[in-house]
N, C-alpha and C positions, 0 to 999 in steps of 0.2 A: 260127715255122713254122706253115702253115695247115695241118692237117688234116682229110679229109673223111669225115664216116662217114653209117650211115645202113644200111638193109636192104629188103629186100623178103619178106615173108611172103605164102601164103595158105593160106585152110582151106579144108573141102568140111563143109557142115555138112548134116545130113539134115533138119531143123528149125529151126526160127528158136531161136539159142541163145544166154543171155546167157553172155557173155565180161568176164572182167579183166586188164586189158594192162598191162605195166611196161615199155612200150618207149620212154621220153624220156630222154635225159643228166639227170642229178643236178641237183639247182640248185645245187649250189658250181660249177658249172660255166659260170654266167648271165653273170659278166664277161669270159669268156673267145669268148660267141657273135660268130659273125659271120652266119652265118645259121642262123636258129632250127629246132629239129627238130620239125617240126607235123607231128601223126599225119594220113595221108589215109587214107581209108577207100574203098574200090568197092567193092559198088557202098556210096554216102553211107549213114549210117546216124546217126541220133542221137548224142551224145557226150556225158559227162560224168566230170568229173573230178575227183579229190581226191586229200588227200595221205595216207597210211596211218602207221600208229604211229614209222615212224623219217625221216617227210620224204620218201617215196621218193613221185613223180608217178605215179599211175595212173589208168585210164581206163575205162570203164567201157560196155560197148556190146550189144546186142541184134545177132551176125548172123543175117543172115537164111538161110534153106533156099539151097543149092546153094552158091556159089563168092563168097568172101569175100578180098580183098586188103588186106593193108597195110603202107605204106610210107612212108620219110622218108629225109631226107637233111640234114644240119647242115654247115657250116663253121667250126671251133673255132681258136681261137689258142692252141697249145702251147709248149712249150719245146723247142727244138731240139736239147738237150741231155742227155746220161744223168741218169735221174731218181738224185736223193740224197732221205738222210734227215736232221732235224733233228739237232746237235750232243748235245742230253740223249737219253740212251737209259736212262735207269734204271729202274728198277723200282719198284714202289707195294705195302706191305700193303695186304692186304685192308680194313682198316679205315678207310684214307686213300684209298680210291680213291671220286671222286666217282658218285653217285648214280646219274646217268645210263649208269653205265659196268658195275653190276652183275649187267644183266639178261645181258651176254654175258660172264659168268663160268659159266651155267648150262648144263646139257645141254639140246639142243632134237633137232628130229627126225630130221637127221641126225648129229649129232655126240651121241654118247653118251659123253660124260664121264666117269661114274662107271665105265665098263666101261674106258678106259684110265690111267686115273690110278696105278696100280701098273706102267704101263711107261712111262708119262712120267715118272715121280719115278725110276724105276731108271736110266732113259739121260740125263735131263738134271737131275738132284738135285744134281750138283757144276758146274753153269755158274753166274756170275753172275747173281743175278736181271734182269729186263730183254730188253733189245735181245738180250744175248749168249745166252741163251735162246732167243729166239723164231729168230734167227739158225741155230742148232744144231741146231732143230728144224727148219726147213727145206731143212735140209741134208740133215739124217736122212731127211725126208721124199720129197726131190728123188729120191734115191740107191735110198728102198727101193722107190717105185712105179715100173713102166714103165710110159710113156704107151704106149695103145692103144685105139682108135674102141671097137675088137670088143669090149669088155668094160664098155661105159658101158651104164647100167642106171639108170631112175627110183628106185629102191628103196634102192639100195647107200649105204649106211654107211658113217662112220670107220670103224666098226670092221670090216666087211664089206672096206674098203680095207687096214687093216693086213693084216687076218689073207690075201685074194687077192695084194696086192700088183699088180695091175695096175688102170688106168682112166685118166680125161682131168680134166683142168684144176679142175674143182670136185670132184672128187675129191680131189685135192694138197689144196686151201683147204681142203676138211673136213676132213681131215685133221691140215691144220696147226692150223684154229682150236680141235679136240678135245684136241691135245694143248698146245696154249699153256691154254687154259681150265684144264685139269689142273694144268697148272701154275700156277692162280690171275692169271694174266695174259687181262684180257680182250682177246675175239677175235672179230671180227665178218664174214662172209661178202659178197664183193662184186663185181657182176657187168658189166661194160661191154663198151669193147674196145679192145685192144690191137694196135698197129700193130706192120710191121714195119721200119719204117725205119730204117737203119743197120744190116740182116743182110742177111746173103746168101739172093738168092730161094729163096721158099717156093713151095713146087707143092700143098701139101693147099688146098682153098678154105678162106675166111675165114669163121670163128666167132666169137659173141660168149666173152669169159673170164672164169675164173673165180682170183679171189686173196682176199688178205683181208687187213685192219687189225685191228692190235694195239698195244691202250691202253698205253705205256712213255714214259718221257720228257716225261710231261706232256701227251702228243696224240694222237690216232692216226697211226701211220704205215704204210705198204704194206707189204707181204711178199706175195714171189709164190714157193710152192717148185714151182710146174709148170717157169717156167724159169730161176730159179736167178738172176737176174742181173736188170742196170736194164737198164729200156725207155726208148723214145725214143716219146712218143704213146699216156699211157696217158688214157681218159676212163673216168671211173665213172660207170655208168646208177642205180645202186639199192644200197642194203646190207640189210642183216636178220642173222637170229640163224642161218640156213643157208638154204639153196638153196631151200627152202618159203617163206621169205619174199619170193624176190625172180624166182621163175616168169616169165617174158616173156609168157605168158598162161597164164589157168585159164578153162578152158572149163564149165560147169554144166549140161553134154550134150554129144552127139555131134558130135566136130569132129575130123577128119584132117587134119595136115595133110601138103597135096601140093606146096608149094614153100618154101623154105629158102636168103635168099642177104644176105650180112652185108659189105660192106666198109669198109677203114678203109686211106686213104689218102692219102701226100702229095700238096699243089697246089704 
């Protein structure tokens, strides 16, 4: 199945303001192109790019004073089929789990670890280590938050999310990666997009998502507790340790932005 994604952004900048963008599909995703997602920029403005501490493509640009666009579009080959997970699902001590896998056992700046680990060990202390675990926990998680626009906030916390109990999609994933971490199961934060093909039409407009992967079974595998269930079309843009690492931009001055539009859809 081909799927098409891509967006359109722009800002209103009052100054020429250096900007860093994380808006390219992931490279595990480079055999799967059919056409590639080149950043444009209007008006043109110089480019450069590199890869940041977890691989993740970003871009790096000076806009300029007043009105700034940017925009792409890809065509990806997916699987046409409900996503699964690998057969091993088990679980890893701490002292067996490879190197590169420890830095997201840690609290970072939205998932504050240490402040939930005496209510992940209470609710999930007698599951299986592993899959069956992280599993549990995004059940837990699906069930305690209700999704709503009106309560998403830059600032907000796992822990800010348990204790409200309301917010949107990377809220679920902080959520969930806080308390898999607690659970000594690393958890890493990841933000793309997810199509909806094979549901019944959606009327909200389309957003980039927010889920996350957790080290079990030997690999990392997806978990999404926003909707609970496999998609059909899912593409990862970037991972990081939360939502501070994987920003669609960080502006370094004054930049509003005045337009917002995301799709991801079958050809």
């Amino acid at each position: 199945m081909k799927l098409r994604v891509g967006y359109e952004l722009s800002y209103k900048c009052s100054q020429p303001t250096p900007m860093m963008l994380m808006l390219n599909t992931h490279f595990s995703h480079a055999e799967d192109m059919v056409e590639a997602d080149v950043l444009v920029i209007d008006p043109p403005v110089p480019t450069r790019q590199y890869r940041d501490l977890f691989g993740n493509l970003c871009s790096r640009i000076v806009a300029p004073a007043g009105h700034v666009q940017l925009r792409t579009t890809a065509l990806l080959n997916v699987p046409d089929e409900m996503e699964t997970r690998p057969v091993d699902g088990g679980g890893h001590p701490v002292e067996q789990l490879p190197d590169d896998t420890l830095v997201f056992l840690l609290g970072s700046r939205y998932c504050e670890t240490d402040l939930l680990v005496e209510v992940a060990w209470k609710i999930f202390g007698q599951c299986a280590p592993g899959r069956e675990t992280v599993l549990a926990i995004c059940d837990f998680v699906h069930r305690h938050i209700a999704f709503d626009y009106r309560h998403a906030r830059p600032t907000k916390t796992a822990v800010d999310v348990y204790r409200e109990r309301k917010g949107v999609c990377r809220d679920f994933a902080h959520l969930g990666v806080t308390l898999c971490r607690a659970m000594n199961i690393p958890a890493r934060y990841c933000t793309g997009y997810i199509s909806d093909v094979g549901l019944p039409p959606v009327t909200a407009p389309m957003d980039f998502a927010g889920w996350f992967q957790a080290y079990v079974g030997g690999s990392w595998q997806t978990f999404d507790p926003r909707n609970n269930a496999p998609r059909i079309g899912r593409v990862l843009m970037a991972y990081g340790r939360d939502a501070a690492d994987v920003a669609i931009s960080s502006a370094f001055g004054p930049a509003v932005l005045t337009h917002f539009e995301v799709h991801c859809d079958q050809e």
